[in-house]
C-alpha positions as CSV (number, residue, x, y, z in Angstrom):
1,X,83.6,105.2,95.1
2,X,85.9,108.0,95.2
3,X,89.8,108.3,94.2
4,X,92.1,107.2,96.7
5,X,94.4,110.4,97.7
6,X,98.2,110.5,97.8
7,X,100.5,113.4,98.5
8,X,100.2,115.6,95.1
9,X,103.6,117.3,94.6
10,X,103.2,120.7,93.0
11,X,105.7,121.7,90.3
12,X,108.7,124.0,90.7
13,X,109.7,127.1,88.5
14,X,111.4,125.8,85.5
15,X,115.2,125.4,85.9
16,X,116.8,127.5,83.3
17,X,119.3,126.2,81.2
18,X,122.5,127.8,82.2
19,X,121.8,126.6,85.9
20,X,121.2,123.1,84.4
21,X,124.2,123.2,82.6
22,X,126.5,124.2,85.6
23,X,124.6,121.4,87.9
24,X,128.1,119.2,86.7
25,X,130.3,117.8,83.8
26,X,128.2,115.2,84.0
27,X,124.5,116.8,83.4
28,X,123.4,115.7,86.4
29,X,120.9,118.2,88.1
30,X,121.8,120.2,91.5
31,X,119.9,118.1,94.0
32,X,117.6,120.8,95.0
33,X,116.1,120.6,91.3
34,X,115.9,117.0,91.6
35,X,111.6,117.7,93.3
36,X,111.3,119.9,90.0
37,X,108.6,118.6,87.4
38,X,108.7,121.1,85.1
39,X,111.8,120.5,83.2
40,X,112.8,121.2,79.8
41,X,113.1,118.2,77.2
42,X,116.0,119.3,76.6
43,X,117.1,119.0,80.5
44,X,115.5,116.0,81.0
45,X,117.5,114.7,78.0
46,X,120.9,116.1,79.4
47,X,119.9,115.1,82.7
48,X,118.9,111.9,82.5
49,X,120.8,110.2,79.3
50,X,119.9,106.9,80.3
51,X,116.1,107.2,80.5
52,X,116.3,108.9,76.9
53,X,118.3,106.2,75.5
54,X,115.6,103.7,76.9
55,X,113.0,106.0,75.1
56,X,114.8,106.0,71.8
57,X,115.9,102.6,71.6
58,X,111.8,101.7,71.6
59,X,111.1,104.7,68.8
60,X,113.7,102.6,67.0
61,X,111.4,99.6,66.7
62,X,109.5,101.9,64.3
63,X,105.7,102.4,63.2
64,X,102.8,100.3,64.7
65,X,99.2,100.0,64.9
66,X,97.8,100.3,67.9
67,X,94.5,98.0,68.1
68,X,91.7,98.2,70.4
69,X,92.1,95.1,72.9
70,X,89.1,93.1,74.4
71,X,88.8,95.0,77.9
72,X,88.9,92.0,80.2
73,X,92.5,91.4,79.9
74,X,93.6,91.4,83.0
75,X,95.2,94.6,84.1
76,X,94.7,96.6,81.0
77,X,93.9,100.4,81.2
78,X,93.3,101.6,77.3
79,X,93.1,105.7,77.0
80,X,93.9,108.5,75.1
81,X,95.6,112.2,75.7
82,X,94.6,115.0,73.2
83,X,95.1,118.6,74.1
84,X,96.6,118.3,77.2
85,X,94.0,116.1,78.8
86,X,94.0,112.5,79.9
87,X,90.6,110.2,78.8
88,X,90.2,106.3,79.8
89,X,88.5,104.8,77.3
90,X,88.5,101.2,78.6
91,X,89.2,99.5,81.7
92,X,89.5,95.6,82.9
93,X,86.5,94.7,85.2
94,X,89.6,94.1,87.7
95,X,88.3,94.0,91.3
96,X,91.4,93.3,93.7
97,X,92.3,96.1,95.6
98,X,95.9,96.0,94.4
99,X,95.1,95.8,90.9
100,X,92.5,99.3,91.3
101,X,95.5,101.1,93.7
102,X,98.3,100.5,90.8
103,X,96.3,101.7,87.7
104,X,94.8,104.6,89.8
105,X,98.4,105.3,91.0
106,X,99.8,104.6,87.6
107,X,96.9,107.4,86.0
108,X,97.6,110.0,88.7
109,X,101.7,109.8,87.6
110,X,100.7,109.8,83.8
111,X,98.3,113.1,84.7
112,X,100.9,114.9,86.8
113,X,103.4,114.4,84.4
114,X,100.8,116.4,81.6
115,X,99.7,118.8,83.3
116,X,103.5,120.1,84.9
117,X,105.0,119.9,81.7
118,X,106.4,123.6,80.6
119,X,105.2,122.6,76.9
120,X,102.1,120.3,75.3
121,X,102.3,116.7,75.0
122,X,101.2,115.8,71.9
123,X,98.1,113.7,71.0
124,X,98.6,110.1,71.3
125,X,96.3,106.9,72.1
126,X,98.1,104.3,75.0
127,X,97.3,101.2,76.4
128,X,99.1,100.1,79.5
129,X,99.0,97.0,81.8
130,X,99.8,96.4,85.3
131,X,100.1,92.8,85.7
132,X,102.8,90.4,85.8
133,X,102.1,89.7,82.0
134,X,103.5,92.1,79.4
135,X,101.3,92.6,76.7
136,X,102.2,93.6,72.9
137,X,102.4,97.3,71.8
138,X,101.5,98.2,75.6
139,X,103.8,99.9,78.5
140,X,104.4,97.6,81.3
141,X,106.7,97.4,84.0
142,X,108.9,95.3,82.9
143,X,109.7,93.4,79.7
144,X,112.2,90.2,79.2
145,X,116.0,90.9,79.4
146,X,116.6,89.7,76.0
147,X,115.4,90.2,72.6
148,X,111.8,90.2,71.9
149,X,109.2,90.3,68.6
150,X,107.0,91.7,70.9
151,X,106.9,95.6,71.9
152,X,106.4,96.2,75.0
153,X,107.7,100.0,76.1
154,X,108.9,100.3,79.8
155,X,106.6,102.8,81.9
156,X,107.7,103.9,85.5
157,X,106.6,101.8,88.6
158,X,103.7,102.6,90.5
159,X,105.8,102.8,93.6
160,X,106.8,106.1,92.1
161,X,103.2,107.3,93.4
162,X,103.0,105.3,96.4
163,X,102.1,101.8,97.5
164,X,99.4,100.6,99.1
165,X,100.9,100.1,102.6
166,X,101.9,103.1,104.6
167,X,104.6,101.3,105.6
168,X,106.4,102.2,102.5
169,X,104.4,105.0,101.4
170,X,105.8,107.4,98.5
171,X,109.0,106.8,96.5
172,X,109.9,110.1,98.3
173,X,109.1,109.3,101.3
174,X,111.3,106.1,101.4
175,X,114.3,107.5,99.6
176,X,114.5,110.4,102.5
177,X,114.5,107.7,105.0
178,X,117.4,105.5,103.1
179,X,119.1,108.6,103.4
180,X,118.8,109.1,106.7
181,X,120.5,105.6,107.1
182,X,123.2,106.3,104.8
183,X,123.8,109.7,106.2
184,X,124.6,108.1,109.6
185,X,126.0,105.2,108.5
186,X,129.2,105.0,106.3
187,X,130.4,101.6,104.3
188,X,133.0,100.7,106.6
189,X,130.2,100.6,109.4
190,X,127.3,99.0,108.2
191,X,126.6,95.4,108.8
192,X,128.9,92.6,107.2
193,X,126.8,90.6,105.6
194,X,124.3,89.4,102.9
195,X,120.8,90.7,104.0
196,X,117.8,89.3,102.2
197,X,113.8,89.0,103.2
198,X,111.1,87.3,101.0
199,X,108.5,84.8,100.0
200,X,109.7,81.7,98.4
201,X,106.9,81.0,96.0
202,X,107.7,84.0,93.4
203,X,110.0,82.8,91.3
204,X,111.3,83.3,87.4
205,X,109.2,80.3,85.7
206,X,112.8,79.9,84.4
207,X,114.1,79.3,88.1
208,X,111.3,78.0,90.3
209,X,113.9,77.2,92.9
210,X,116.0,80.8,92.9
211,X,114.1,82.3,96.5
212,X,114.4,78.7,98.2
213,X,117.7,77.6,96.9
214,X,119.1,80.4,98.3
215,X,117.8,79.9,102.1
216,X,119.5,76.8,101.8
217,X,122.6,78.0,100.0
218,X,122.8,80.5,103.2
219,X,121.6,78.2,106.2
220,X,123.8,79.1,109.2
221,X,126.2,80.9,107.3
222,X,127.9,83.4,109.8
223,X,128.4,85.9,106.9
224,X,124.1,85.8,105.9
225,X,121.2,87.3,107.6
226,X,118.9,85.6,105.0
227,X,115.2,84.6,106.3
228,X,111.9,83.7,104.5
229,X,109.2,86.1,105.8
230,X,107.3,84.2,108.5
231,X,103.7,85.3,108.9
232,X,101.8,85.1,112.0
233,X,98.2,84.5,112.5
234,X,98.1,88.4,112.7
235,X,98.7,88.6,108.7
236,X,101.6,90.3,109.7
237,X,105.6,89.1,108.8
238,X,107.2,88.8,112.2
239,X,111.0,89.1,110.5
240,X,110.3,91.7,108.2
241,X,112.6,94.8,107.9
242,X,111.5,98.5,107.0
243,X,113.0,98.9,103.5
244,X,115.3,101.7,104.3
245,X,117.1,98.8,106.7
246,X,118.1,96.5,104.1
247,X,121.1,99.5,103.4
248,X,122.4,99.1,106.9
249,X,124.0,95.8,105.5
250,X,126.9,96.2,103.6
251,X,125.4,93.7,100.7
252,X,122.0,93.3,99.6
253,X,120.8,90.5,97.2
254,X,117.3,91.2,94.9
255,X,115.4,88.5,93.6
256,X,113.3,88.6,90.9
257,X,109.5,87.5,91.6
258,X,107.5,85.5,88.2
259,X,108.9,88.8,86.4
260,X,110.5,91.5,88.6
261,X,110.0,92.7,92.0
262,X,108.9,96.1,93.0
263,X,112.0,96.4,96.1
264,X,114.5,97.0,93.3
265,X,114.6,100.7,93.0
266,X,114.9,100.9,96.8
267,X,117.7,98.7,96.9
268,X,119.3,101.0,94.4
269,X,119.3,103.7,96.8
270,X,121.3,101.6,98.9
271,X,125.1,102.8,99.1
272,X,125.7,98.4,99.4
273,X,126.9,96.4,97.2
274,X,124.0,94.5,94.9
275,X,124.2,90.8,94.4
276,X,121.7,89.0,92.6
277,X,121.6,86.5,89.0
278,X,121.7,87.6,85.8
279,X,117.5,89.3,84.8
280,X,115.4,87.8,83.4
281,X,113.7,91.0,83.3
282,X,114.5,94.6,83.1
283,X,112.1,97.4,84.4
284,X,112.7,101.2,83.9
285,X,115.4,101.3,86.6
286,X,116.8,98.2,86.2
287,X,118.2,99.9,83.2
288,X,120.5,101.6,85.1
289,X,122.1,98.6,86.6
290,X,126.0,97.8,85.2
291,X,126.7,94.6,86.4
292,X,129.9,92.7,86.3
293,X,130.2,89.0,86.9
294,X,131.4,87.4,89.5
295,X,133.3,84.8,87.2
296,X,134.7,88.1,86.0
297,X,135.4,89.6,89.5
298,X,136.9,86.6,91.2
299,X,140.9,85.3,91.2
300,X,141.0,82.4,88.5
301,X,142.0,79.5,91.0
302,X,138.5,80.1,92.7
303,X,136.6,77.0,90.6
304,X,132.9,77.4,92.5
305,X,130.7,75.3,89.6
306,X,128.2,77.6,87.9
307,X,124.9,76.2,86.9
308,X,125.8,76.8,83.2
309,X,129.0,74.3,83.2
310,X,126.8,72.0,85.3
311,X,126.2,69.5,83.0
312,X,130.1,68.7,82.2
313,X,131.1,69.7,78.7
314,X,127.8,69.8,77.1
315,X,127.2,73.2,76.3
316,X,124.5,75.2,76.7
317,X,122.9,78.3,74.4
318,X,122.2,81.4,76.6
319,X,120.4,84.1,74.7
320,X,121.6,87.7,74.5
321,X,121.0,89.7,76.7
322,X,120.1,93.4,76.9
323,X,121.8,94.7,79.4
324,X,125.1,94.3,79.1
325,X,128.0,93.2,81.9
326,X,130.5,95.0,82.4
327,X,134.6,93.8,82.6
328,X,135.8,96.6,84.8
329,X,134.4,96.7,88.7
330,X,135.3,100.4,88.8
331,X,132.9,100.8,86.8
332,X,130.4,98.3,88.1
333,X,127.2,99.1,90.5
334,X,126.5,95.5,91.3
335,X,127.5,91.7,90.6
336,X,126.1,88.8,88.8
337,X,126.3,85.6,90.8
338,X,125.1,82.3,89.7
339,X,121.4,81.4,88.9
340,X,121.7,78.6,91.8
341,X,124.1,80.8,94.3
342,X,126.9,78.4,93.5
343,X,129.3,81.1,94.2
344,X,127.4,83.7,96.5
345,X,129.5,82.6,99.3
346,X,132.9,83.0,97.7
347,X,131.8,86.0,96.0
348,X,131.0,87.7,99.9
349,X,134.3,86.1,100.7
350,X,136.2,88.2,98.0
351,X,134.2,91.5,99.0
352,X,135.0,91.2,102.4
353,X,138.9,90.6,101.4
354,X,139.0,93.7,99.0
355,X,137.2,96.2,100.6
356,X,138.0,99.3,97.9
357,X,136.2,97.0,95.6
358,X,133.5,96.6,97.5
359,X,133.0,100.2,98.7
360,X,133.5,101.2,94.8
361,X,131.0,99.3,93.4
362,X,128.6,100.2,96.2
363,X,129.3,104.1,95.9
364,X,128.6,103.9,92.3
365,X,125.1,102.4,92.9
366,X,123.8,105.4,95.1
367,X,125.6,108.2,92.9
368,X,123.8,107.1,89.7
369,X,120.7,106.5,91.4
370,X,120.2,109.2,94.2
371,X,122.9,111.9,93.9
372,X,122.7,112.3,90.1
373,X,118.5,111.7,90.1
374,X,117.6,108.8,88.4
375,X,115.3,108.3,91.1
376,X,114.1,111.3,91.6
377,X,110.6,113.0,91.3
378,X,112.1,115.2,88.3
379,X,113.5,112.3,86.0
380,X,110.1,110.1,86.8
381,X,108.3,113.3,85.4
382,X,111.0,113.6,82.6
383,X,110.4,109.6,81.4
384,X,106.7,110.0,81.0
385,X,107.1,113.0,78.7
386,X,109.8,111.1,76.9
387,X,107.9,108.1,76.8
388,X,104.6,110.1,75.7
389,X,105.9,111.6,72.9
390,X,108.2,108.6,71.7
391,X,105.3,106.5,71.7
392,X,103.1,109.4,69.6
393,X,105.7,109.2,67.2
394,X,105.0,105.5,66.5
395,X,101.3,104.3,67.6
396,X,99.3,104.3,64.8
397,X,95.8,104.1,66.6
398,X,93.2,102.0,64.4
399,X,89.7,103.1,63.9
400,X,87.5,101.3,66.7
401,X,90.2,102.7,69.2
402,X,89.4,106.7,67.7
403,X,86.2,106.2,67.4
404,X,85.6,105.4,71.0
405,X,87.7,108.5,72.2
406,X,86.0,111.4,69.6
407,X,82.9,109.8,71.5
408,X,84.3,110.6,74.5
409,X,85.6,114.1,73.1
410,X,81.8,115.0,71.8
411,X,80.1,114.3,75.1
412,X,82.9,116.3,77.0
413,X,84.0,113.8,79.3
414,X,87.5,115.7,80.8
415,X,89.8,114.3,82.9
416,X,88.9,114.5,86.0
417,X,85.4,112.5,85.4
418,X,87.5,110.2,83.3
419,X,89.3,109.1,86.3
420,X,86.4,107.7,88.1
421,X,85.3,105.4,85.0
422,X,88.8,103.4,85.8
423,X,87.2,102.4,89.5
424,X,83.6,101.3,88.1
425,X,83.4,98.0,86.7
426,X,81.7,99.0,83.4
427,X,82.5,96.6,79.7
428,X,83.2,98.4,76.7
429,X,79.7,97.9,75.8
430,X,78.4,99.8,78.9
431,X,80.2,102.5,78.1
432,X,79.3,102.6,74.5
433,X,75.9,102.7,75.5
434,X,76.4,105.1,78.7
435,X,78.3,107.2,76.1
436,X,75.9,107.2,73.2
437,X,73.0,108.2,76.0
438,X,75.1,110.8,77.1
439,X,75.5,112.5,73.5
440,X,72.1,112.2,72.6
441,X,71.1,114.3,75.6
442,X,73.2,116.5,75.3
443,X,75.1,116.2,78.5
């Protein structure tokens, strides 16, 4: 079985340091550096202060040892860099398509990152998992918004590669046609109302009603264009909207699936106002998000009942959460409503009234995300570094988990042929032995 192929974008000539500097006050980069994947740490770190933060926050945690994991956990890609070179050292015996296209997507990020950066990554061992489950001392896509025991280290989407569907296709790809739309289509023009599209069965275990409360919470609401995705007999959604048309609609709300959902960084590219509940969970660029509340936002005399006050007086503990709100809506790039969508409607109502709120808080969105890069093939490039040599600093890799990968050293199994082992179905014990063969003949 070979590799699936995806558009490979090649790097740019580094961006020297004065240009970087004069990109803004800000350090944001000039947007024609924004394809470059050959940046400095040092403009990666000025560039993108958020993703660095993220980074160091996770360094903070301090030392840990990383311990080899049984490899049928679901989702779990274990593997090793050391001099510049990627090796998989264990893969789940995952056979769905969409599990094999978002490790293989995932590995093909982590490699172009390496090999485009201007300096050497330093050695480290990793174990990452794609599924809806973070796992300890692993990167995953997402990890609870609130204070964990457990370390899980945020790693970029796979979307940043590409999806499955062509109907998405590359992160690129799709942010050039959200442009398009927003190009030709200013605030005051787009679409009054609240757009959403979805399944109803993914929901937070925390809120199993969130995606269907809110179809009933919009029913026949002139100012909603909210619809569960009906499928016909085709397979095929027959209300479904290409992505870059959700940012026709001057407010979009995102709902989180049993963790997150992978439409989140797309709706950040919209220059529309983002309404959703407070995470549950935060994934690389859900980071960037600076929400305020609606409670916070609204005149005082509006009393909609939150789910939180539901129950009378009684009240109710909320843990902390790590991403903060903000009290300010100039410096907001989306709203919190309520968990149930108690106050969705008035919220809309309030937007439509003030309209420089609205178009603030929408403007900010797009400038953090698209205009100063935080979506961009450059800072995706820029966060794996980061994250590479963050985690370095920290894994402490037992010995089962470096003995497998000086095996893997000795028989000279590189990258490339590494890559394939991820879409063959082999146990650790397989590859012991395949790898043991292998040595003693010399190959």
């Amino acid at each position: 079985m070979s590799l699936p192929t995806f558009p490979f974008v090649p790097f740019r000539n580094p961006v020297s340091s004065s240009s970087l500097s004069k990109a803004s006050t800000k350090a944001s980069l000039l947007h024609e550096y924004h394809d470059n994947l050959s940046l400095s740490e040092e403009q990666c770190a000025n560039a993108f202060q958020t993703f660095a933060t993220q980074i160091d926050d996770a360094v903070s945690r301090g030392k840990f040892a990383l311990t080899k994991t049984p490899s049928d956990y679901t989702g779990l890609v274990q593997g090793r860099i050391k001099h510049n070179k990627l090796y998989i050292l264990t893969t789940s015996p995952d056979t769905l398509p969409e599990i094999i296209h978002q490790r293989a997507a995932i590995l093909h990020q982590l490699h172009r990152a390496i090999v485009t950066s201007p300096a050497p990554v330093p050695d480290t061992h990793f174990s990452f998992v794609i599924n809806d489950n973070p796992k300890n001392n692993s990167w995953s896509f997402a990890h609870p918004n609130k204070p964990s025991s457990q370390n899980i280290w945020l790693m970029p989407h796979f979307s940043w590669w590409s999806w499955a569907s062509r109907l998405l296709g590359t992160m690129d790809e799709a942010l050039e046609r959200i442009s398009h739309v927003e190009s030709t289509t200013p605030y005051s023009s787009k679409m009054d109302k609240v757009v959403w599209r979805g399944t109803i069965w993914f929901n937070p275990i925390g809120n199993p009603m969130l995606r269907s409360k809110l179809i009933t919470t919009t029913k026949d609401k002139e100012w909603a264009d909210v619809e569960k995705l009906e499928v016909g007999n085709d397979g095929k959604a027959k209300n479904a909207l290409p992505i870059e048309d959700f940012c026709k609609y001057k407010y979009v709300v995102y709902t989180e699936g049993v963790t997150y959902s992978g439409r989140l960084a797309y709706h950040q590219a919209c220059e529309s106002v983002l309404l959703m509940p407070p995470l549950n969970y935060l994934t690389s660029t859900a980071r960037l998000i600076r929400p305020i509340d609606a409670k916070d936002l609204l005149p005082k005399d509006i009393k909609a009942m939150d789910s939180e006050s539901a129950g009378g007086d009684k009240k109710v503990w909320v843990p902390k959460k790590l991403l903060p709100t903000v009290r300010d809506w100039r410096e907001a790039n989306a709203i919190y409503v309520e968990k149930d969508w108690s106050n969705l409607e008035d919220t809309v109502n309030f937007l439509r009234l003030n309209s420089e709120i609205a178009e603030t808080i929408a403007a900010n969105q797009r400038k953090l995300t698209v205009q100063e890069g935080y979506l961009s093939s450059a800072a995706e490039t820029c966060y794996w570094r980061a994250l590479i040599k963050g985690w370095a600093k920290v894994a402490v890799p037992d010995k089962q988990v470096s003995t497998i990968s000086d095996m893997l050293n000795q028989c000279n199994t590189v990258s490339q042929s590494s890559l394939f082992h991820l879409l063959h179905h082999i146990s650790l014990r397989q590859l012991l032995h395949h790898l043991t063969g292998s040595c003693s003949n010399g190959v």
